[in-house]
C-alpha positions as MATLAB code, in Angstrom:
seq = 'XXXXXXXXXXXXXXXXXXXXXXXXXXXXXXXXXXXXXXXXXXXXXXXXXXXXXXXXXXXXXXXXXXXXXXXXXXXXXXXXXXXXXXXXXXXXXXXXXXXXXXXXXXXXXXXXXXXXXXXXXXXXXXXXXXXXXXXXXXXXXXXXXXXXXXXXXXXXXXXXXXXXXXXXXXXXXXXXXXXXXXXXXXXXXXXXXXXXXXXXXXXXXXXXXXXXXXXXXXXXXXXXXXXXXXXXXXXXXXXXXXXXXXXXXXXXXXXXXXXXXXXXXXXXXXXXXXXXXXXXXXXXXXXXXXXXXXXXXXXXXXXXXXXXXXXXXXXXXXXXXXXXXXXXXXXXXXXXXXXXXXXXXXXXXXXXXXXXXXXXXXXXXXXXXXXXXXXXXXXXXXXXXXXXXXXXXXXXXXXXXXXXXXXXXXXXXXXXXXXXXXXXXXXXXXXXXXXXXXXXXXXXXXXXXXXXXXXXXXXXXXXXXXXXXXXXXXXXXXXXXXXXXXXXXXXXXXXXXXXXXXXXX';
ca = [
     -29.880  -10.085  -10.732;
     -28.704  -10.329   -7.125;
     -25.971   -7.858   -6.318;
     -25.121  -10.128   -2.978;
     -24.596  -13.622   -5.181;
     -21.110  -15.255   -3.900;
     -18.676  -17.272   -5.852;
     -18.055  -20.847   -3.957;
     -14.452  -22.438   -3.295;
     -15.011  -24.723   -6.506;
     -16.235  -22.088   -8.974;
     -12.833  -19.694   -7.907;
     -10.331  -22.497   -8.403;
     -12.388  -23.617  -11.901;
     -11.918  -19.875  -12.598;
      -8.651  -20.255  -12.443;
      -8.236  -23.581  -14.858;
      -7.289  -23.230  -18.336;
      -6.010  -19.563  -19.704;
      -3.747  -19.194  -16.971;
      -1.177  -16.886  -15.163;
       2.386  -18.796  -15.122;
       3.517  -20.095  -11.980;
       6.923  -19.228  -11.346;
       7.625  -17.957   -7.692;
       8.652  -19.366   -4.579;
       8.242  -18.830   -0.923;
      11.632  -16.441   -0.896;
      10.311  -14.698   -4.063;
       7.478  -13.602   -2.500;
       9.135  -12.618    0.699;
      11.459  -10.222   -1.706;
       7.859   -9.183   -3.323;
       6.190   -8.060    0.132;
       9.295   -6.282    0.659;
       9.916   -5.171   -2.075;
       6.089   -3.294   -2.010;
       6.544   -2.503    1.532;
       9.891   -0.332    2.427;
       9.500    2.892    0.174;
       7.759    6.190    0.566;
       6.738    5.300    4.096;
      10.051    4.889    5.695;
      11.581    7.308    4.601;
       8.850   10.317    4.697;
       5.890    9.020    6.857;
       8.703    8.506    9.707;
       9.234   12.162   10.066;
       5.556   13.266    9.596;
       4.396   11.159   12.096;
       7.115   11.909   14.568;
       6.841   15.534   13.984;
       2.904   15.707   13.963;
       1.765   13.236   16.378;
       3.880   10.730   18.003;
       6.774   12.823   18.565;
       9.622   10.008   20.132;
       7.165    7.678   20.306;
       6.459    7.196   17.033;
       8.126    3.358   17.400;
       4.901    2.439   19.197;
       3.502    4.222   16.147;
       4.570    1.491   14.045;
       4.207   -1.342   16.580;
       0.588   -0.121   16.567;
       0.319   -0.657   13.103;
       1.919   -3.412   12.890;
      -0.412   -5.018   15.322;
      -3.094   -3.948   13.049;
      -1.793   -5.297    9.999;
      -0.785   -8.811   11.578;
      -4.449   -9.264   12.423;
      -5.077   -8.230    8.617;
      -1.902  -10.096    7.678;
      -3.037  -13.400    9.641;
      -6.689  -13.390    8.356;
      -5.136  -12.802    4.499;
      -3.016  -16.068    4.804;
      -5.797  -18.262    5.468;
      -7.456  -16.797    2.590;
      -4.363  -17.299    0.167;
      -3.924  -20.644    1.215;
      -7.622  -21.543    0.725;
      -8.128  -19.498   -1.860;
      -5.006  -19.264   -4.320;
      -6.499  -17.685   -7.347;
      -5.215  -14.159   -7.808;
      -7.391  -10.496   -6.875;
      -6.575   -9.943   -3.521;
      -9.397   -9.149   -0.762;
     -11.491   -8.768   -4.017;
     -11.410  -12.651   -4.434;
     -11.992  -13.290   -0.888;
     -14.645  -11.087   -0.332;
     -16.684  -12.500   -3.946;
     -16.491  -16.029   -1.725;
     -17.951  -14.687    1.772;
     -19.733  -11.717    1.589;
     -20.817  -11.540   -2.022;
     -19.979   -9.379   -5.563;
     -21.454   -5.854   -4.554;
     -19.338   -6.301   -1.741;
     -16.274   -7.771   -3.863;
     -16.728   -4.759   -6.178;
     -16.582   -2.421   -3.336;
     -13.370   -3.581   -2.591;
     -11.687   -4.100   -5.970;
     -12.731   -0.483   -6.279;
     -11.122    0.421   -3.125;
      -7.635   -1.409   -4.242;
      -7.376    1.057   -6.794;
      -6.776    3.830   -4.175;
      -4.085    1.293   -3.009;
      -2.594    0.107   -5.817;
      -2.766    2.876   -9.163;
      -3.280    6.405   -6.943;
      -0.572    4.687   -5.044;
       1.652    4.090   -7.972;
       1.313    7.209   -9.059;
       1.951    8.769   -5.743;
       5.065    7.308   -5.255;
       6.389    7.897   -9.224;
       5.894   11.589   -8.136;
       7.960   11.142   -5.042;
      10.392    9.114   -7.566;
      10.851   11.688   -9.812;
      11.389   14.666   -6.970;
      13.991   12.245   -5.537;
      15.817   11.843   -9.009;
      16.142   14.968   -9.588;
      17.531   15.808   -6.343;
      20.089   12.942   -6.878;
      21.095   14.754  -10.407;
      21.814   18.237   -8.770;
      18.398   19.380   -9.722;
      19.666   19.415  -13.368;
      15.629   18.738  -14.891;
      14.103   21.750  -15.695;
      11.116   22.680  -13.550;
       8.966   22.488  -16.538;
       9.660   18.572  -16.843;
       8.983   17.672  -13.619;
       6.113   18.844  -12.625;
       2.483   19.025  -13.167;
       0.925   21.892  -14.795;
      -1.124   22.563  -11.910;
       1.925   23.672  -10.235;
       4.188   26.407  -10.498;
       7.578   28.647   -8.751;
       8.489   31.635   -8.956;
      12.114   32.477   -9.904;
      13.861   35.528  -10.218;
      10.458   37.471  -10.301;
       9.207   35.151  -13.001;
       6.293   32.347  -12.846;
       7.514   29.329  -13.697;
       4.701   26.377  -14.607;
       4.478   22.502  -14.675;
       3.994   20.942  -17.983;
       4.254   17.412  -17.281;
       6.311   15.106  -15.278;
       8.155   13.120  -17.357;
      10.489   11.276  -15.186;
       7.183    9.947  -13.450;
       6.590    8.937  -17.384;
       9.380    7.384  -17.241;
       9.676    5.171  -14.759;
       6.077    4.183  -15.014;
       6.837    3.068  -18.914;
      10.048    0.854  -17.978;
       8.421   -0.685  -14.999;
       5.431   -1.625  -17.198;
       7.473   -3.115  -19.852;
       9.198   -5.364  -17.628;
       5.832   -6.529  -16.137;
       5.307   -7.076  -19.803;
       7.881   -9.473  -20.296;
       7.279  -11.758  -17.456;
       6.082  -12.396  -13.277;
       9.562  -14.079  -12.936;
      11.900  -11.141  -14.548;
      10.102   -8.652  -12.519;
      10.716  -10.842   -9.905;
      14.352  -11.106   -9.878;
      15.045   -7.316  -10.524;
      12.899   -6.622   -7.241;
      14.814   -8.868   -5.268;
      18.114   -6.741   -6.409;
      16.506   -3.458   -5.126;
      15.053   -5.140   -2.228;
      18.913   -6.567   -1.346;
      20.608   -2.867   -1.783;
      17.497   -0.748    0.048;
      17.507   -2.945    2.862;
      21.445   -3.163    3.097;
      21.477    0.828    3.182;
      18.679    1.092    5.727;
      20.983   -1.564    7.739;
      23.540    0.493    7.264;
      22.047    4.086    8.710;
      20.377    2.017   11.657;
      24.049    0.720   12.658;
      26.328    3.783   12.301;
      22.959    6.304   13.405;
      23.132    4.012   16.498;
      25.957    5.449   17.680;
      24.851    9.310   17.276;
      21.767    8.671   19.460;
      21.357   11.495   22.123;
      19.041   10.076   24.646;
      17.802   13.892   25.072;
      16.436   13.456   21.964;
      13.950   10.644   23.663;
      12.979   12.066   26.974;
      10.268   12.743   27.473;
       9.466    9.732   25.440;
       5.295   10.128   24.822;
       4.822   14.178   24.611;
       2.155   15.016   26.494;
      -1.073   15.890   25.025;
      -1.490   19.052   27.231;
       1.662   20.062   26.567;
       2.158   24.272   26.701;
       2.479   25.538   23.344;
       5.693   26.908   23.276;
       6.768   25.489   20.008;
       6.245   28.027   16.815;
       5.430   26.346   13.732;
       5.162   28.875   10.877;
       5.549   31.703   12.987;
       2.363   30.487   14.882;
       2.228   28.388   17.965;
       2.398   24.939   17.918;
      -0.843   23.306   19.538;
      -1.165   20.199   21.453;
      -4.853   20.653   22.231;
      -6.403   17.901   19.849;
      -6.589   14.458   21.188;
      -4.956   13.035   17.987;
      -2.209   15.413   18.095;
       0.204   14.309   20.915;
      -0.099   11.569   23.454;
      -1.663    8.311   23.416;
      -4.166   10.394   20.920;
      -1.123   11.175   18.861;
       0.432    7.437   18.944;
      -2.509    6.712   17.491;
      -2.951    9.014   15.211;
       0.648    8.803   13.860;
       0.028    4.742   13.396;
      -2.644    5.678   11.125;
       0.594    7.894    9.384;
       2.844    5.230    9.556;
       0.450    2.652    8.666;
       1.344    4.164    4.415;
       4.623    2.658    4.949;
       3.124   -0.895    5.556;
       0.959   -0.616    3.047;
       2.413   -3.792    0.439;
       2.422   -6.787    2.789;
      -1.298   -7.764    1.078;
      -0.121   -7.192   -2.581;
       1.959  -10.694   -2.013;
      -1.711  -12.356   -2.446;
      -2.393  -10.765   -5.741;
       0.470  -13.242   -6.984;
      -1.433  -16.692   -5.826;
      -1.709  -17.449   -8.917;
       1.897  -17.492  -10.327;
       3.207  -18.927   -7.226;
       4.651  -22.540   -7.332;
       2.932  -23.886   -3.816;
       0.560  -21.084   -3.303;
      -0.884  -22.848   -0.090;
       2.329  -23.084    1.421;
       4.102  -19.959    0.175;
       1.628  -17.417    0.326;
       1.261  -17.297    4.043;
       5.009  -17.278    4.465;
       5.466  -14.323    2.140;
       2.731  -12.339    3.400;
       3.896  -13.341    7.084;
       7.493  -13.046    6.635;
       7.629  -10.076    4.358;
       5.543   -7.964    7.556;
       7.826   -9.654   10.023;
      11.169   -8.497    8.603;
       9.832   -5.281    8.034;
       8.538   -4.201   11.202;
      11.871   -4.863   12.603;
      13.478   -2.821   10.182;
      10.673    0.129   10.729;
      10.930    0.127   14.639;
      15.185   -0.164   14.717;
      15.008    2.980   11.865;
      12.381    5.118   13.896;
      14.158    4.378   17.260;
      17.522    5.741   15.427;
      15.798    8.716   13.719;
      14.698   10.074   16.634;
      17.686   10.003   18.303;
      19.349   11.542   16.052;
      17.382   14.317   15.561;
      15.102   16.082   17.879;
      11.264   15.337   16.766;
      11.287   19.098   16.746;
      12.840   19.147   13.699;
      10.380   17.133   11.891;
       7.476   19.565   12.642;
       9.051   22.781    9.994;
      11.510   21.097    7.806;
      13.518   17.661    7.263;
       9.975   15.787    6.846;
      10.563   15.175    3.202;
      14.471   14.690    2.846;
      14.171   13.037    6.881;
      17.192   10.580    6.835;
      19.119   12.807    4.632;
      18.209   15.979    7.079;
      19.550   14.204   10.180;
      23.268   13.290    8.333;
      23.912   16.044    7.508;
      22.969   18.356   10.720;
      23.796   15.775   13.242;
      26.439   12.717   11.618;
      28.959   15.142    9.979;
      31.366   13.229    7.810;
      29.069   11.044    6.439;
      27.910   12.553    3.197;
      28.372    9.877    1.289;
      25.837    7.460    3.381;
      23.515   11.034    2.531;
      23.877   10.218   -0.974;
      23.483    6.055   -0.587;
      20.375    6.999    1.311;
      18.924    9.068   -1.993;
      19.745    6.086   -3.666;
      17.713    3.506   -1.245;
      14.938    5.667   -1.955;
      15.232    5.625   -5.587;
      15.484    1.704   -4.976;
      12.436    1.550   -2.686;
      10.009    4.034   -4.774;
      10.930    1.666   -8.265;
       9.852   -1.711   -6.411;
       7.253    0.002   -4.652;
       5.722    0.942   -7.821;
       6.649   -2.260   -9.626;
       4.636   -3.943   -6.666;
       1.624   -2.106   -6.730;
       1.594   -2.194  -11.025;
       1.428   -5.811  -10.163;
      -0.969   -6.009   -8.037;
      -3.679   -3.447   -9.635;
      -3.292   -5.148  -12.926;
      -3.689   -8.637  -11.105;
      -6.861   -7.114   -9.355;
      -8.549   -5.886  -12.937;
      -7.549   -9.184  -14.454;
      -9.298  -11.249  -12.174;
     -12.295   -9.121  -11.553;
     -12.267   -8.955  -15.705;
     -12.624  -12.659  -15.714;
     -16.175  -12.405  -13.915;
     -17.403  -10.251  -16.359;
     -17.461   -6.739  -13.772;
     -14.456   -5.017  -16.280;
     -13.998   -5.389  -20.246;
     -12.363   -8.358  -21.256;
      -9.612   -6.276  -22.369;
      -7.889   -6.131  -18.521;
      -7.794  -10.175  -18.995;
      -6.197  -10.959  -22.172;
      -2.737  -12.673  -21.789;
       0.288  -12.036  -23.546;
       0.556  -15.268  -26.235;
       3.940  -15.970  -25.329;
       4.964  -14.105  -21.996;
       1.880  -14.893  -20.536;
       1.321  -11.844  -18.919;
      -2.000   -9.502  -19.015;
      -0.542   -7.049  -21.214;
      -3.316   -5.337  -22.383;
      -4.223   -4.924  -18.970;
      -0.597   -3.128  -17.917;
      -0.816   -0.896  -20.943;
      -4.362    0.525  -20.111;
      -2.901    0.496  -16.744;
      -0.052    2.690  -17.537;
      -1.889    5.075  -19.186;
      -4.167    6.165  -16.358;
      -1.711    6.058  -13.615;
       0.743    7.829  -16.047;
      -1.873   10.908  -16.883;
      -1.885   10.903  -12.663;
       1.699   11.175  -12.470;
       2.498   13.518  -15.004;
      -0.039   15.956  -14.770;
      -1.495   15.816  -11.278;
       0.206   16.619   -7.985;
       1.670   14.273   -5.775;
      -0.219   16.227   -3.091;
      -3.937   15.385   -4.194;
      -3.737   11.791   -3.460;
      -3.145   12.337    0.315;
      -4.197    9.675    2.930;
      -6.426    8.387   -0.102;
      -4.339    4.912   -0.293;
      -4.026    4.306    3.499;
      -7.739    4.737    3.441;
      -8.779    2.058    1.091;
      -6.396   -0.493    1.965;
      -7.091    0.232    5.596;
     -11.410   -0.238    4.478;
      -9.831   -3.670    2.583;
      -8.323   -5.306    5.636;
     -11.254   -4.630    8.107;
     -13.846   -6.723    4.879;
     -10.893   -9.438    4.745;
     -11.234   -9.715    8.831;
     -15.211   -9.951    8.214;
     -14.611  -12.091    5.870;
     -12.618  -15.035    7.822;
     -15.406  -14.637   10.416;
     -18.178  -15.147    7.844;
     -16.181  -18.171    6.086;
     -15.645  -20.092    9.364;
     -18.972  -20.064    9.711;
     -20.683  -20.829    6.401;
     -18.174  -23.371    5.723;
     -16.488  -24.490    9.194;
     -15.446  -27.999    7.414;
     -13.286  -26.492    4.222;
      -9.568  -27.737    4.172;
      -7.296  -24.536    5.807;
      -3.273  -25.127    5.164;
      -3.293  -22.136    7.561;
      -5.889  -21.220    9.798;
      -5.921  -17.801   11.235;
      -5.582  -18.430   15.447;
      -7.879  -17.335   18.374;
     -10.973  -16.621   15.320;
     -13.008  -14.891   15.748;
     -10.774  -12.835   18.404;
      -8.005  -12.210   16.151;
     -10.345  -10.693   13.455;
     -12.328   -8.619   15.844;
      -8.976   -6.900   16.371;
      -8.351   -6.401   13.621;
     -11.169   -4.675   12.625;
     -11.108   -2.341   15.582;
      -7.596   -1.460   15.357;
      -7.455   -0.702   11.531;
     -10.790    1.264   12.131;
      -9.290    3.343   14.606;
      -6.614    4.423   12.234;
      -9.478    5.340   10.131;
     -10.900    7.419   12.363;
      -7.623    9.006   12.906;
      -7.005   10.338    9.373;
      -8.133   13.603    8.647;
     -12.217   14.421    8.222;
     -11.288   15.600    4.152;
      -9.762   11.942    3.589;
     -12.610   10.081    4.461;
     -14.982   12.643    2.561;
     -12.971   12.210   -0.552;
     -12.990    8.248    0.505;
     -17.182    7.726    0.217;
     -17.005   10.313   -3.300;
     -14.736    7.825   -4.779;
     -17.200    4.747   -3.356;
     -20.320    6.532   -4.405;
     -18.758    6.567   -7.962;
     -17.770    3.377   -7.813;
     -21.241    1.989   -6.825;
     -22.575    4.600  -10.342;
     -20.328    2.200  -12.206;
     -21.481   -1.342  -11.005;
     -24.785   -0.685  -11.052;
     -24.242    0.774  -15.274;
     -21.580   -1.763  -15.844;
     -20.602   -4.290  -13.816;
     -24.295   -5.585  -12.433;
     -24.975   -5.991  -16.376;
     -22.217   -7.792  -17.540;
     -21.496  -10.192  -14.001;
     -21.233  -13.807  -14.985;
     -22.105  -15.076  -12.080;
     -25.231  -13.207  -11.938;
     -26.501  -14.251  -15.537;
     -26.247  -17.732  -13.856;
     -28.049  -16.768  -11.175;
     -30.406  -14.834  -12.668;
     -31.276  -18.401  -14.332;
     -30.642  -20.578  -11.548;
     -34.072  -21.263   -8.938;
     -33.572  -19.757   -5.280;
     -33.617  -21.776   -2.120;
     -36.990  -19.336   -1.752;
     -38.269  -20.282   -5.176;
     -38.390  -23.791   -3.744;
     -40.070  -22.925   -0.782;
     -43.163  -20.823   -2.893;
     -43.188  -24.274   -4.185;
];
């Protein structure tokens, strides 16, 4: 069997005949859906890390950084959708130009993206909720068992986190009943998140203290005068202030980008998929990196980046309110709310797009035909969501938020630079193929790509990567038992005579 066999244009969009997804979303729907995946966690927590970590003020060119890094991405994954409109993400793609070990490599890196991130963020969800209701759930039922307070003298332990549960189960369910419900309630989040980060960026405006922005890129050999845990505060590293710590902090920041790409997972319920899907994935990273520059600029001058590096990091938006905009409590509150808003269609997002990812990757044979059975009447892969649920829900209720880390930045970051490859590779092998959009200035744009999201690699912490190539390595175990068996498209070609056969002719 040939591990490096690729699927042509004609045998995807067969693949995609018959048993099929239902189409039902437009250009504005998937707009809402990019968004909808995109403004979450990383707003509203990365901000703060990266600002008080790395970038300090200058963590806007933070996020312009990775913007420019995911535009390249974002660029080279609308040709694909429009040439390819079958759904699986950079996992499709990649089965077309580079081949199915390579495919599988990154279907297995999506998961990092898509469930740990899920999971992730339904931790985050439930911390938030519970702040929002006074801290009224016990300790015990919202949090894993692998973590534990002390109170009053007494250890207190995790059991499980059930709000995690619980979000997880209703988001699910709706995915359940249809692409087009979940779809409309993740426009209405979408509409009140981004109306309340409108809000804080116009009344924050006005509580900007241009202190707060001078100098504007700290210095990397900056003295360390500032104590961080009662130790001093050091500026030494490249990556930790600077142009080194711009850097560094895009590769931060870059988490709360992460969603833009899970608009292609829906090719296949969307109504014009060669026409929409670049102009959701396009627009939806557009209007956000607006929205993320406007909100850092404000943040920052608001509160010192100072603040950022021993408390406020978590609670960021909510921390600069209430020490620096007194009277405005209440936008405190609507900003706990936004969050609550973002994490739900966050997670709804990336539910999506995983179980879109197994489904298609199911249909060539590498997963159990379980992850591509459709619902008889919703037409939904239900079976698929369910199986999904339960694994990211065992995450989220009895594993810390903590352990996932830079783990999802990682593997989407590894699934851009094989998309940008993969362009290259395409225009090449088949220069003549109809493109509704074509990716500009190839192979240029791609190239930049790849360097810029690789940088941001190389800017994440040493243990991130590590625990990066484990998860590969035990990916690769599972092809090569699994996946390598059970490929359809290597039974055929397993059968099918070589162009070499011919030649030993």
């Amino acid at each position: 069997m040939k591990v490096f066999v690729k699927k042509s244009i004609e045998q995807l969009t067969a693949s995609s005949e018959g048993e099929s997804l239902k189409r039902t979303l437009g250009a504005g729907s998937l707009i809402a859906l990019g968004i909808g995946a995109i403004i979450g966690a990383g707003l509203f927590v990365r901000t703060a890390a990266a600002a008080g970590e790395h970038a300090g003020p200058a963590v806007t060119l933070s996020f312009i950084v990775a913007a420019i890094g995911c535009a390249f991405a974002g660029l080279c994954y609308a040709e694909f959708a429009s040439i390819i409109p079958i759904a699986g993400s950079a996992y499709t793609y990649a089965y077309a130009t580079m081949g199915e070990i390579v495919a599988w490599i990154i279907g297995w890196a999506l998961i990092l993206e898509y469930a740990l991130g899920a999971a992730t963020v339904a931790i985050s969800w439930s911390e938030y909720a519970n702040k929002l209701l006074g801290g009224g759930i016990p300790y015990e039922w919202c949090h894993s068992p692998m973590e534990s307070v002390i109170v009053n003298g007494q250890t207190i332990h995790g059991i499980a986190n059930i709000p995690a549960l619980l979000i997880l189960i209703i988001l699910s369910l709706l995915l359940i009943k249809g692409t087009q419900e979940s779809a409309t309630v993740n426009g209405i989040i979408v509409f009140i998140k981004v109306a309340i980060v409108l809000v804080f960026i116009a009344i924050g405006w006005q509580y900007i203290n241009p202190a707060n922005h001078t100098p504007y890129i700290i210095p990397a050999d900056a003295p360390d005068i500032i104590q961080q845990n009662g130790k001093p505060y050091s500026y030494a590293p490249f990556f930790n202030h600077g142009w080194g710590g711009i850097i560094s902090g895009a590769g931060v920041v870059f988490f709360a980008f992460i969603g833009f790409d899970a608009v292609s997972t829906a090719a296949q319920e969307a109504k014009n998929p060669k026409r929409d899907m670049p102009i959701g994935i396009l627009g939806s990273l557009v209007v956000c990196t607006i929205l993320y520059i406007l909100f850092s600029w404000v943040l920052t001058g608001v509160a010192p980046y100072t603040d950022f590096m021993k408390s406020g990091k978590e609670a960021s938006v909510a921390f600069a309110i209430s020490n620096y905009m007194h009277g405005y409590t209440w936008l405190s509150t609507l900003v706990t709310v936004a969050i609550l808003a973002g994490f739900s269609s966050v997670i709804l997002v990336m539910l999506m797009g995983q179980s879109r990812v197994f489904y298609t990757m199911s249909t060539d044979g590498l997963l159990p035909k379980v992850f591509s059975d459709l619902h008889p009447k919703f037409r939904t892969p239900y079976k698929s969501n369910l199986i999904l649920f339960v694994f990211v829900g065992a995450f989220a209720a009895f594993v810390p938020g903590s352990v996932a880390g830079d783990l999802t930045s990682i593997g989407t970051l590894f699934a851009f630079i094989l998309v940008c490859v993969g362009v290259i590779l395409l225009r090449k092998t088949d220069p003549n193929l109809e493109r509704p959009f074509k990716t500009p200035l190839v192979p240029l744009v791609p190239i930049l790509g790849i360097i810029v999201c690789a940088g941001m690699i190389v800017g994440l912490p040493s243990e991130t990567q590590v625990s990066a190539l484990v998860w590969m390595i035990l990916g690769l175990l599972i092809y090569f038992g699994y996946s390598k068996k059970h490929s359809k498209l290597g039974k055929v070609a397993d059968i099918l005579p070589t162009a070499s056969d011919f030649e030993k002719q």
